[in-house]
C-alpha positions as CSV (number, residue, x, y, z in Angstrom):
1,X,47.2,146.9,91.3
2,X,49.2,149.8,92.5
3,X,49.1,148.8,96.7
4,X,50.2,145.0,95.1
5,X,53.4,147.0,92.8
6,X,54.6,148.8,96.3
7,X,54.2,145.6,97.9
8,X,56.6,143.9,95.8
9,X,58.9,146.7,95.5
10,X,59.1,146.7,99.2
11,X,59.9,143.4,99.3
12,X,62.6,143.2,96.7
13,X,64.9,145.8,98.7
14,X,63.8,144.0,102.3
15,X,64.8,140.5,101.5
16,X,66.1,140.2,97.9
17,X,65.2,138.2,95.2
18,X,66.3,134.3,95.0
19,X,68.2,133.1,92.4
20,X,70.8,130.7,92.0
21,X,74.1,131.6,93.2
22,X,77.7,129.9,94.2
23,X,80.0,129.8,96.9
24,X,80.3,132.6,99.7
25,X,82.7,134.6,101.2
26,X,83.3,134.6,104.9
27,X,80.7,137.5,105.1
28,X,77.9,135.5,103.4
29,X,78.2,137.7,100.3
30,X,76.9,136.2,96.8
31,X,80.0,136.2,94.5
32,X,80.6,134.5,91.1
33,X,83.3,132.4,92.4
34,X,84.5,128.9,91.5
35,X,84.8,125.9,93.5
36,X,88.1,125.1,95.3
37,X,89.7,122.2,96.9
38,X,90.5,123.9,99.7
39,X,92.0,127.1,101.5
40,X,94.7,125.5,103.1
41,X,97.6,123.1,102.4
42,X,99.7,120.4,103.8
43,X,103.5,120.1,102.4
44,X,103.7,116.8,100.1
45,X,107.4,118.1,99.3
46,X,109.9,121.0,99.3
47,X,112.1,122.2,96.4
48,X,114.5,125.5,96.3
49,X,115.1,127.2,93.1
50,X,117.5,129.8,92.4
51,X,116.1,132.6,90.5
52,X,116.8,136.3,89.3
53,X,114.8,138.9,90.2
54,X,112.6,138.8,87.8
55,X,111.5,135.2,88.8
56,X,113.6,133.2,85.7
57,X,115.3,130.1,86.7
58,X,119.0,130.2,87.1
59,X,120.9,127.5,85.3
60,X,123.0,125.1,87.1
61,X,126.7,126.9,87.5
62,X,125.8,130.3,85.7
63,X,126.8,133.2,86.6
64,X,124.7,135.8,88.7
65,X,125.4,138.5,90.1
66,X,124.5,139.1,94.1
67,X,122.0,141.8,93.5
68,X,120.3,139.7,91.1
69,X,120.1,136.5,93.1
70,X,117.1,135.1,95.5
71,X,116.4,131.3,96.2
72,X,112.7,130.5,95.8
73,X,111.2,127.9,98.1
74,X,108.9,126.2,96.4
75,X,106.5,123.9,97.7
76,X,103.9,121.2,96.4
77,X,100.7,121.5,98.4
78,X,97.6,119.2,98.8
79,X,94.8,121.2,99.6
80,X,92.4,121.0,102.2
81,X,89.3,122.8,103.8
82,X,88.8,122.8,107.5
83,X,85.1,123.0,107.1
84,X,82.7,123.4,104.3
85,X,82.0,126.8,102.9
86,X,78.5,128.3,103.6
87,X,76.5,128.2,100.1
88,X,73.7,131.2,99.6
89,X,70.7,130.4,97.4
90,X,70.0,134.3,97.7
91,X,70.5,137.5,96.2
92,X,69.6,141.0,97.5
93,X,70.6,144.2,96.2
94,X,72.4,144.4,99.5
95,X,74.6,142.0,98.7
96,X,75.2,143.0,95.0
97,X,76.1,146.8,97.0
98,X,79.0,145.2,99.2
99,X,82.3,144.7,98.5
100,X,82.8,140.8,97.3
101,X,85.8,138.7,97.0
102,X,86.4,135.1,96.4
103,X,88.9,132.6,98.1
104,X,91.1,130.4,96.2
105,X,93.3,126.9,96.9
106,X,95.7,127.6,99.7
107,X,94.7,131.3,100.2
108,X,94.9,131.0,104.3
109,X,98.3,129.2,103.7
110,X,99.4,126.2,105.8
111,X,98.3,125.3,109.1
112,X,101.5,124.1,110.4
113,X,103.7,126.6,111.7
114,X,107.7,126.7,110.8
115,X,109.8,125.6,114.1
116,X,113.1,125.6,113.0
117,X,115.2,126.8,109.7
118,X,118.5,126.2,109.0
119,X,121.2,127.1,106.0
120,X,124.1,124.8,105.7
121,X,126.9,126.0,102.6
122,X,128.0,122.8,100.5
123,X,130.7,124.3,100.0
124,X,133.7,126.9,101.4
125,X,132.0,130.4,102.1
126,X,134.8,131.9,103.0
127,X,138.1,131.9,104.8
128,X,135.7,131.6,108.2
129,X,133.1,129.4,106.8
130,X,133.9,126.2,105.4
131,X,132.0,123.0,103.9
132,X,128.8,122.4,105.9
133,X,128.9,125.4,108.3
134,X,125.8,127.5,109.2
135,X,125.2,130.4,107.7
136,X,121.5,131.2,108.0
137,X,122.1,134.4,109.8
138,X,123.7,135.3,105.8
139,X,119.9,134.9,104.6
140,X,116.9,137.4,105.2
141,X,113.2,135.9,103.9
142,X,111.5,137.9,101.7
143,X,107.5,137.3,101.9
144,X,106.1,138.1,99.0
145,X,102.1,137.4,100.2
146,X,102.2,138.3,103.6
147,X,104.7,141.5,102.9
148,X,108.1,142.2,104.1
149,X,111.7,141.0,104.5
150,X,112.8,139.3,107.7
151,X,115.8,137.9,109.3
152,X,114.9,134.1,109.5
153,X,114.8,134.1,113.6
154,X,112.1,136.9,113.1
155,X,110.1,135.3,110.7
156,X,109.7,132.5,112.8
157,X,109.1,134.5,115.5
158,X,106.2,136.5,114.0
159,X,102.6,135.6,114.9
160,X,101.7,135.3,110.9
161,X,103.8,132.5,110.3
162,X,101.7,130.5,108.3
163,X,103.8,129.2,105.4
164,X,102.5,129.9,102.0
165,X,102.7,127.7,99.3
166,X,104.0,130.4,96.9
167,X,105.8,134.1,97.2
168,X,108.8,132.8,99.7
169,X,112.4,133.8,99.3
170,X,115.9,133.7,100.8
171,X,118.2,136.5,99.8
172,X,121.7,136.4,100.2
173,X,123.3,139.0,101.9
174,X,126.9,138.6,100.9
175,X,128.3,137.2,98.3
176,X,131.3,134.2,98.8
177,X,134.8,134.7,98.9
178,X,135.7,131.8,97.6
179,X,135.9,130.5,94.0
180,X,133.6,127.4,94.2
181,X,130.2,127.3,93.6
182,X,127.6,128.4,95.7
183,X,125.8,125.8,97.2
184,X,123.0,125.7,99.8
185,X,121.4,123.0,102.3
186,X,117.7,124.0,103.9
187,X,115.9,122.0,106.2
188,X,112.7,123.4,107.1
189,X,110.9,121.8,110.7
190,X,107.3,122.4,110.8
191,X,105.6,122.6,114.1
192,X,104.1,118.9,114.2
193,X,107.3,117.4,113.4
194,X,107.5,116.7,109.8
195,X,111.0,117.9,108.4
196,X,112.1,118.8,104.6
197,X,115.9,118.9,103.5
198,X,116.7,119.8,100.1
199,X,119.4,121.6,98.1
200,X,119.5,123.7,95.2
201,X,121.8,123.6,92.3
202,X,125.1,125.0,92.3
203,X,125.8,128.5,91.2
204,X,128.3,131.3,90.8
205,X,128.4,134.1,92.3
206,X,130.3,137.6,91.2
């Protein structure tokens, strides 16, 4: 009775006990963790929101001030999986001992890269920079999930451009000179060709 209680103490910390279990990290640990779509996106459309910094809309034509001012880019995904997620039916106290973390719909972002963005003012910037002139070098991007604030040629440049479907924003840089509303065009070109163009609602600046 004894040699047969080692024997199955041995085996319990050698290969585990089964039991039923759920999806898998990329380290084939066991974690609790519920089923997804998939862990990365395409772009079914593109929308730009302006915002304060705490992340409340901005009304069309209020009033902000510059230092309380980003543009969200908001995107509506369809997610995706490249390839099915390994399932474990087991569970060892090894596993249970290491670190375990679950993935979630659109976690590894996009898989098309950006190509090309560009900022186009609706509106007179300033004495320099009328109606429908570029001004994306006025814009850094601020990446919220990836970390860090960019001009937009280096965040196109980076290697980590994946586009995420949520933490993205431009911040202005200066404010207009002008008394009209502020005013914005983006178009956004992704790597295999598709291209998004939208505006967001007018807005003034102090």
């Amino acid at each position: 009775m004894k040699n047969l209680f080692l024997f199955l103490l041995v085996l319990f910390f050698t290969v585990g006990i089964v039991f039923p279990s759920c999806q898998n990290d990329d380290d084939g640990i066991n974690c609790k963790c519920p089923p997804i779509t998939g862990e990365f996106f395409r772009i079914n459309d593109l929308d730009i929101i302006n915002r304060n910094l705490n992340g409340n809309e901005i009304a069309t034509n209020e009033i902000v001030s510059l230092d309380d001012y980003i543009i969200g880019i908001q995107i509506d995904p369809e997610f995706y999986a490249l390839q099915k997620r390994k399932i474990n039916t087991g569970f060892s106290l090894m596993n249970s001992a290491l670190a375990c973390s679950c993935i979630f719909d659109g976690m590894s972002g996009a898989k098309e890269r950006i190509e090309e963005m560009t900022i186009v003012t609706k509106n007179d910037f300033s004495d320099n920079l009328l109606a429908n002139d570029t001004i994306s070098s006025l814009f850094e991007i601020r990446d919220d999930y990836y970390g860090g604030q960019f001009s937009i040629d280096s965040f196109i440049d980076r290697e980590q451009n994946l586009l995420y479907f949520d933490g993205l924003y431009l911040l202005l840089k200066n404010k207009p000179t002008t008394d009209t509303a502020f005013q914005i065009e983006l178009k956004i070109k992704l790597d295999n060709g598709e291209e998004f163009i939208v505006e967001n609602e007018p807005v003034i600046i102090e």
